[in-house]
N, C-alpha and C positions, 0 to 999 in steps of 0.2 A: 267427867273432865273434858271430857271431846265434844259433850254436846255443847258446854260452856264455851269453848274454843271457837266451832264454828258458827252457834250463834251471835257472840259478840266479835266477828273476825273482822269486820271494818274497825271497830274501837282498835285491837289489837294492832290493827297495821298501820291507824292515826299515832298511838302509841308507837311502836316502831320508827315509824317516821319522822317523828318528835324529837325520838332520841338521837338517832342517828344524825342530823340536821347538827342539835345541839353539840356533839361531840365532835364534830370536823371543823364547826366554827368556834367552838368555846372560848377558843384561845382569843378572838378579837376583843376582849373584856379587859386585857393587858396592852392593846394596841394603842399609840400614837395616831394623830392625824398627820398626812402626808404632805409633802408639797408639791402637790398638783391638784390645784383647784380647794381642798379643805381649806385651806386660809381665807381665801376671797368668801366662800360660799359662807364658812363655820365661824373660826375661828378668828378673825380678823375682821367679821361681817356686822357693824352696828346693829344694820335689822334683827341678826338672829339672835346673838350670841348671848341679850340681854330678856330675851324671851319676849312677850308679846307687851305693845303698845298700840291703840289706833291709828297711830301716825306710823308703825310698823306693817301692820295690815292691810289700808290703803298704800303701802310699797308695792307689798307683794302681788299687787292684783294689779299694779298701773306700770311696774318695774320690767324694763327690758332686761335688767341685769344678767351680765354672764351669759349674754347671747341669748336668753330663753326666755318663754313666758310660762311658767307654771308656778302660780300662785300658792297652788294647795302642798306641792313639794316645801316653798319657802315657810309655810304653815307648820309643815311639818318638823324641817326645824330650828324653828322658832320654840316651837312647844317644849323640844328637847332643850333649847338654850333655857328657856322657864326653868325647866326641872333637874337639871345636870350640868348646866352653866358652860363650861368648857371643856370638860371631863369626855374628855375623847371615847374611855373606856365606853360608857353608856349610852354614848351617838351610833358606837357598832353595836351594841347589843340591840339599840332601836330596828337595825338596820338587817341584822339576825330573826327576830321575832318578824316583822313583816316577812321574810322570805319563808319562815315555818308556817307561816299562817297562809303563804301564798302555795307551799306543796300540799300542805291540808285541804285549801278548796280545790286548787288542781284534779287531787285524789277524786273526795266527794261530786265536783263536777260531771268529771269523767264517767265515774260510778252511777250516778243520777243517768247521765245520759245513754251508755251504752250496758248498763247491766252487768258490766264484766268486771269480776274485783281483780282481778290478778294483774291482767292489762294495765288494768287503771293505776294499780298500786305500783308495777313497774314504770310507768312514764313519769310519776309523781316521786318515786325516789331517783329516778335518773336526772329530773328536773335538781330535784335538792341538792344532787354529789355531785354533778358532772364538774369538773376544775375552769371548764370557763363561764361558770356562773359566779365563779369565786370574787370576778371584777365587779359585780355589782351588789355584793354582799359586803365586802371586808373594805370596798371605796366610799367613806362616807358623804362624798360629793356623789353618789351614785343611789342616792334615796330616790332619787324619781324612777329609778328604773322599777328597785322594789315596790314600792309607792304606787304606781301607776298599773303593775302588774296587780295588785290587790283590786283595784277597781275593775281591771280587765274582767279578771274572774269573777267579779262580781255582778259584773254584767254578763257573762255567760249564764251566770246562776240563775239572776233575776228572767234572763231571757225563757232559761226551760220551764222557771213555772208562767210567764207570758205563756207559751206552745201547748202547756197541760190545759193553762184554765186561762180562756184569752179575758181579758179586759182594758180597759183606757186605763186603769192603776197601772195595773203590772207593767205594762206597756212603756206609760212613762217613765215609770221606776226603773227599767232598762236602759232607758236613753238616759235618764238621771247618772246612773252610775259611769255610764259611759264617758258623760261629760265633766263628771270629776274627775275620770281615768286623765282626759287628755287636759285637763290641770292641774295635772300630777307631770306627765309628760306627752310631747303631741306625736310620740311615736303609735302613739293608739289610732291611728287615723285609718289604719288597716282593717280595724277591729269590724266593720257593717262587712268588707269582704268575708272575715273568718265568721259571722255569721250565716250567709249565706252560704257556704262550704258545711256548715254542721246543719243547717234544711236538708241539704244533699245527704250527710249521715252524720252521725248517726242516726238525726230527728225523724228522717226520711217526709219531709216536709214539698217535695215536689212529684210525689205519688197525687194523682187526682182522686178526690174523694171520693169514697165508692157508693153510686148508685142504690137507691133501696130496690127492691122486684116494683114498687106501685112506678115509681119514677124511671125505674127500666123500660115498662110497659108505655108510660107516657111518652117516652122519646122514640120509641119504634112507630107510635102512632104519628109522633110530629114530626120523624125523621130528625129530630135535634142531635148534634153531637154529644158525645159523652165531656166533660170539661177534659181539655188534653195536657197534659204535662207542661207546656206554654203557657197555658192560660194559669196556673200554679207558678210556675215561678216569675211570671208576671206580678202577678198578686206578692209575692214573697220580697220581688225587687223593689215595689212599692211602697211594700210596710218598712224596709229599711231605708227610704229618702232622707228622711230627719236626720237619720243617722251619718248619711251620707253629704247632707249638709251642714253640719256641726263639725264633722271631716275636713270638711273643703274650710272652713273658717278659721278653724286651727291651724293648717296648712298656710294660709293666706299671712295669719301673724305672727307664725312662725317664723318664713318666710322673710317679713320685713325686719322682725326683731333684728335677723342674723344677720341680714345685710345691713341693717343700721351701727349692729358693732363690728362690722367690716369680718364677721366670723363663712361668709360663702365666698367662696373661691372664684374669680372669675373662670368664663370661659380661656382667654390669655393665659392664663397661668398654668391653667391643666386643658389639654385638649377635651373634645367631646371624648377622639378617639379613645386615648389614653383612657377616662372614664371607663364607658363602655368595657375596656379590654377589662379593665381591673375589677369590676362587674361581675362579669364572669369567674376570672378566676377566682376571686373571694368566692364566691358561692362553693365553688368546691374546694376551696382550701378550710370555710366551714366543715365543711364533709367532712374532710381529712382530720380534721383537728376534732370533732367528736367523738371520731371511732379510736383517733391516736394522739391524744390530749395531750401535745410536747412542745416543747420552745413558746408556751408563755409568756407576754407581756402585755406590757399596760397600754403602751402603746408601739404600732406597727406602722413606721414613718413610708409614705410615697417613695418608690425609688427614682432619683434623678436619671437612672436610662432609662430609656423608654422599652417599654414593656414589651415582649416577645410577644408579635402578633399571632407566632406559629400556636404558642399556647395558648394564646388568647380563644385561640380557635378551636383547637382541641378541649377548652372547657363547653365553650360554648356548645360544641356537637355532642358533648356528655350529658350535657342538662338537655338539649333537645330530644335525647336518644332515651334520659331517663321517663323526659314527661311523655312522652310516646307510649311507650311501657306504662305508665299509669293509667294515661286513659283506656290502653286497648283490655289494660284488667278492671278496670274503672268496673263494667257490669257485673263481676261476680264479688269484687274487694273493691266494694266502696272507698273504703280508708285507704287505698295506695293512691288517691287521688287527691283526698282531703288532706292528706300529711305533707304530701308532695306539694301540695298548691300553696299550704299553710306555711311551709317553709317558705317557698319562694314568693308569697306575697305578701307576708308579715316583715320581710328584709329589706324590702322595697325603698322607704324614709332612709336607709341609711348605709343602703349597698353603695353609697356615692356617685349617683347620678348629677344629683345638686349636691356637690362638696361644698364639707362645712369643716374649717381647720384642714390639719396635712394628713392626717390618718389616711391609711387604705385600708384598715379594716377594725374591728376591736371586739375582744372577748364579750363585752356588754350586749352587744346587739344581740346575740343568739340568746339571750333570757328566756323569750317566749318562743323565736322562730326553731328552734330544736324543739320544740312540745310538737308538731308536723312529723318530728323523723323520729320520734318516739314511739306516737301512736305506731306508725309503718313498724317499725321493729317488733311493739311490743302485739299487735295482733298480725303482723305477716307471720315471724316464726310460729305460733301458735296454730293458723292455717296449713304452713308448711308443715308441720308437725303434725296433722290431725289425725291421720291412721297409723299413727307409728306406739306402738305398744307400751312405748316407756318414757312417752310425750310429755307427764306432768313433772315426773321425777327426772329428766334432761332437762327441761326447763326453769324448771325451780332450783339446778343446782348453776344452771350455765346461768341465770340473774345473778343469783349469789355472788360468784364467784365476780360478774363486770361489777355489780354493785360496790362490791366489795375494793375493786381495783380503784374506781370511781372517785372511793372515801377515799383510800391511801393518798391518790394524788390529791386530790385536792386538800387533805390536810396537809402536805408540803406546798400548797401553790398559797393556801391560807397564808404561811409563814414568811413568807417574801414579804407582806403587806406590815409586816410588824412597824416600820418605820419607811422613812424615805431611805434613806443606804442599801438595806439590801434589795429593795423595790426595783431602784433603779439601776445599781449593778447587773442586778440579774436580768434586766431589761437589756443593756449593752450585751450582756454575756449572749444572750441568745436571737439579736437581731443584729442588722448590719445599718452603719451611719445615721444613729437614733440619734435624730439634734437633740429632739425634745428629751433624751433624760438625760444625757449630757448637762443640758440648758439645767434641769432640775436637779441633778447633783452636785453640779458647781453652786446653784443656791444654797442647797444644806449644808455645804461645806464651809462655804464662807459666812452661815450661820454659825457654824462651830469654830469658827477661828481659823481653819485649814484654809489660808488665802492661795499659798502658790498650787497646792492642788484644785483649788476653784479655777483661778484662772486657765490652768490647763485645760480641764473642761468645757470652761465659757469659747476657748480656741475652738478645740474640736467643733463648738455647735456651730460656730460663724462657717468653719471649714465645710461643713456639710450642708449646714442650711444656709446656703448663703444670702436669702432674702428672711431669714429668722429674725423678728421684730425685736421678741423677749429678750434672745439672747446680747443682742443692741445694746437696749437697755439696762440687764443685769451688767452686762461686764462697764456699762461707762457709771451704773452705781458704784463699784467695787472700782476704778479708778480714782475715781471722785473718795471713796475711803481711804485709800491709800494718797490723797493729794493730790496725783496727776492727773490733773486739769485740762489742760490741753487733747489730752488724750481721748478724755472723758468727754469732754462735747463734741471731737468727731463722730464715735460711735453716738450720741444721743442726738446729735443732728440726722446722721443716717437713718436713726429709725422715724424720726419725726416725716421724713423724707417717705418713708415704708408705710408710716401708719398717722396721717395727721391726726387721727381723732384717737390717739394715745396718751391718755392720761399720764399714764406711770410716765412715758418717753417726757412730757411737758414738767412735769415735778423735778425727777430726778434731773435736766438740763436746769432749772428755776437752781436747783442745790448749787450745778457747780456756778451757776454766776453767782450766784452770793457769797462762793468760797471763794470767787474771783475780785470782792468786791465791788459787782456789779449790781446795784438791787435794783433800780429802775426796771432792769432789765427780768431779774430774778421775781421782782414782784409781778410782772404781767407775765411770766410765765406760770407763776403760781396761780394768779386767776382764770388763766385760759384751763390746767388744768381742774379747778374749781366747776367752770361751767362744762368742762366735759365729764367728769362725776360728780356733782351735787353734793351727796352725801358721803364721800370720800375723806376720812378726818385727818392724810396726812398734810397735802396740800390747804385745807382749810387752817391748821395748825401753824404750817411753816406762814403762809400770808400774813396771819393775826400776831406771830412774835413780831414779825420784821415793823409791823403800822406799829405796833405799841413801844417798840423799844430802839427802831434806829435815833442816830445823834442826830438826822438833817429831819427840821421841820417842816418842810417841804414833802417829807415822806411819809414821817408819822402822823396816822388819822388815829386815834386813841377811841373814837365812838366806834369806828370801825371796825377795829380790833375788838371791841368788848363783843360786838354781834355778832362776828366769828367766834372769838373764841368758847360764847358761848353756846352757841349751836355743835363745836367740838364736844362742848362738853356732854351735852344731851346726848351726843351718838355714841359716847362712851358709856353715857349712865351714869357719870362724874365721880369715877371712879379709875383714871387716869392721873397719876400725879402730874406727869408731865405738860398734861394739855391743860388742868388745875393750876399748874405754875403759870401757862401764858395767859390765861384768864386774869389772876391775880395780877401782873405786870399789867395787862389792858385797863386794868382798873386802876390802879396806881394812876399808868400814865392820863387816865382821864379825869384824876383828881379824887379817885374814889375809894379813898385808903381804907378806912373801916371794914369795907368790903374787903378788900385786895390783900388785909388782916387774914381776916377768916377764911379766903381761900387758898393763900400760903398755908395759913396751918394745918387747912383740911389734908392736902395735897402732903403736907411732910408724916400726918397719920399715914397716910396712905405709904408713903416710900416705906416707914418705919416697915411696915406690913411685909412689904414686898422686896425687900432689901436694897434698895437703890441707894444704896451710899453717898457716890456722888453728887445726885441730880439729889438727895437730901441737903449736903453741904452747901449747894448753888442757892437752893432756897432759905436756908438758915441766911446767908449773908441778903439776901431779896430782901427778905422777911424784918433785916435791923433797918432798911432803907424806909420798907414801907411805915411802920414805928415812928421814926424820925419827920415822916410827912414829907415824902423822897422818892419818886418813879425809880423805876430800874432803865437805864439808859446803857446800850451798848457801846462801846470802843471803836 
């Protein structure tokens, strides 16, 4: 039984691994999508939600959407909208299985590289448990993290067999992987530095090649030098350009995406200083939060005073003081170097130099830059430990026992993720003047019908964030529900003011002047936000009722309306009753009853379905108009 044991001890610890993974996130199978960012991305997203079209695929490869460019993330789910439609449950479990598959290669990796199963098996269950990987498991806006990290490793993998057995294949096949990595997400831009940090070790790939005795002899007679350690990792920095130019491209359209959706921060807004200072401290407030996984959240808003330079400083001479230490042991422990570097150069995209949104920091980012201060741990103690007598059995109980902590928390940090409520409470509960989950609780709320506690919320966010776009917006929607009008297009003037190229800001003001009466005016703000999302189907929607059904002929274009409302419909799958209703009327009023028949009835199967009671009743009376050979004309 023992020899069976440690013969198959890798199977065993993949197995382990497996499980353990499986049972701290099981629970996301029962999970809701949230509202932050799931809607836009999932739920609410034409391209995905209906699973794969041509016309959806040429999106994802040409679509800035959402600030980002990564085409093979929107692939991904798309695939899941194929196969699980909207079924939140199964979009985490997609999201579960890549992160099992991502501490699987971890393991194997490591294993492959460095020979060592124990090491390897601890950084690969600390990768799995730790509570702040939990954001980029149980977020299913948060596939490209996992996503991305799949290909990363993948590209480490294909790189060791490149190293064992060089050729132009293997070769490419690394940079291949790579370049799906960073179209998944362009945080991989790191990825040619954390190559050349594993030449350094474990590959040991900047040793010069060792002389035969005949070529020994040749070079004493030609006085040649022996090739020197330079001349290696010359060669080494060489073979990674490609890499390093695929980098730089990503970077470049990253880059524009984000400033096209107004998602980087000016210099103005946030100083350099500022930056820089919060740099620092995030770097060791990671620290702190790996070793002391507490206060949690989704997101950690920029604070309006300005940051204490003293600390600012005192981080700064910490991390100086650490990488000192690295390098001066660099000669005898390789890996205090490579862990250390691999943290601090894998954080780089997103320590907020070039700020993107108000974050100052986020669980997400440490995915892979913790894999750095793992290795450290998991072969410094084992060095520290080497002549101590009772070195495997200390070590094997002291894993156990963080592993062990590791799970607990993070199967409570799993459970906040269940819906948006406890998400975001608990996000207030343990951060100070969080606009953004304020902004997102008052959403959910007034989702659910809790108007006076939304509005309270949408206050606090104006109160804190007081250049907060969203919160603009949501609260002159939620005016504009309630009637108050007037109200309603100050706040949606101010953000227009905040954010021209605001879609939502241009729709939701287009609502209140049509509740005002106003269409001239309601119809060109429907169109402006039309050409600033394209494929956006509310504003396409609201345009196409208004041409088809107002009483002034001057306003109603009925051809027009049909070409709207049918492109609504396409982005829905036509499978919207209500966007099915404005089709029908467009058709009507373009004299096209027959039609405008069939897609009232389609459209009242559909509410039957879906329970829409009243927007059925609206169409039953459409539906005797259109019969009678009768446009639906508004009041």
């Amino acid at each position: 039984m023992n020899h069976i044991l440690t013969k198959y001890r890798s199977f065993w610890i993949c197995l382990a691994l497996t499980i353990t993974t499986a049972v701290v996130f099981c629970q996301l199978r029962h999970y809701d999508f949230v509202n932050y960012d799931d809607f836009g991305y999932v739920k609410e997203n034409p391209h995905v939600r209906f699973g794969f079209t041509w016309e959806d695929i040429k999106w994802a490869f040409t679509s800035g959407y959402a600030s980002n460019w990564h085409p093979l993330t929107w692939l991904s789910h798309m695939l899941d909208g194929q196969l699980y439609g909207t079924d939140a449950g199964w979009h985490h479990l997609t999201n579960l299985f890549l992160h099992t598959v991502n501490t699987l290669l971890l393991f194997a990796v490591l294993r492959a590289m460095t020979g060592a199963l124990w090491q390897s098996a601890f950084v690969a269950a600390a990768f799995s448990l730790h509570p702040l990987h939990v954001e980029s498991v149980a977020w299913i806006s948060e596939r490209k993290d996992v996503l991305s990290t799949l290909f990363w490793l993948l590209t480490m993998a294909a790189y060791l067999r490149y190293v064992k057995h060089p050729g132009v294949a293997r070769y490419l096949l690394t940079l291949l992987s790579f370049a799906l990595g960073l179209m998944a997400k362009p945080m991989l831009v790191t990825v040619p530095f954390v190559l050349l940090l594993l030449d350094y070790w474990p590959l040991e790939r900047f040793r010069p090649e060792k002389a035969t005795k005949n070529a020994e002899r040749r070079r004493r007679r030609k006085s040649v030098d022996t090739p020197s350690k330079w001349k290696a990792a010359r060669r080494l920095i060489w073979e990674k350009v490609p890499f390093f130019a695929l980098s730089s491209i990503s970077s470049i359209i990253t880059f524009f995406v984000q400033k096209s959706w107004s998602a980087v921060i000016a210099i103005n807004q946030l100083s350099l200083n500022t930056r820089i200072a919060n740099a620092f401290i995030s770097y060791v407030k990671y620290i702190v939060k790996m070793i002391y996984p507490r206060h949690l959240a989704v997101f950690y808003p920029h604070s309006d005073v300005k940051l204490p330079m003293l600390q600012a400083l005192a981080a700064a001479l910490l991390l100086l003081g650490m990488s000192a230490w690295a390098i001066c042991l660099a000669r005898k422990h390789k890996y205090l170097l490579v862990g250390w570097l691999w943290y601090l150069g894998t954080l780089v995209p997103v320590i907020g130099l070039v700020q993107v949104g108000g974050l100052a920091m986020a669980d997400r980012y440490t995915y892979m830059p913790f894999t750095g201060l793992f290795i450290i741990i998991a072969w410094g103690l084992n060095d520290l430990l080497a002549k101590w007598k009772h070195r495997k059995t200390t070590l094997g109980i002291s894993a156990a026992v963080v592993l062990s902590a590791l799970a607990i928390c993070s199967w409570f940090q799993v459970g906040y993720w269940r819906n948006s409520i406890p998400l975001f409470e608990h996000a207030l509960e343990v951060t100070k003047d969080n606009y953004v989950a304020h902004h997102c609780l008052a959403n959910t709320l007034r989702e659910q019908g809790k108007i006076k506690q939304a509005f309270e919320h949408y206050y606090k966010a104006l109160q804190v964030g007081k250049n907060f776009t969203p919160a603009y917006i949501s609260l002159g929607a939620a005016l504009i529900d309630t009637e108050k009008t007037d109200e309603a297009i100050g706040y949606l003037t101010k953000a227009i003011q905040l954010d021209p190229k605001s879609a939502m800001a241009h729709r939701e003001l287009g609502r209140a002047m049509a509740q005002m009466g106003k269409i001239n005016e309601a119809i060109a703000l429907f169109e402006k936000a039309h050409r600033l999302e394209p494929d956006w189907v509310s504003p396409i929607n609201a345009l196409a009722w208004r041409l088809a059904t107002h009483n002034d002929d001057k306003i109603r274009n009925p051809t027009k309306a049909v070409r709207l409302a049918k492109r609504a419909c396409e982005l829905t799958n036509h499978e919207s009753p209500g966007i099915l209703d404005t089709l029908a009327a467009a058709y009507a009023a373009a004299g096209r009853f027959s039609q405008a028949i069939e897609t009232a009835e389609k459209a009242l199967e559909l509410c039957q379905s879906s329970e829409q009671n009243t927007l059925k009743e609206e169409i039953k009376n459409r539906l005797v108009l259109y019969k009678a050979g009768k446009p639906y004309i508004e009041k």
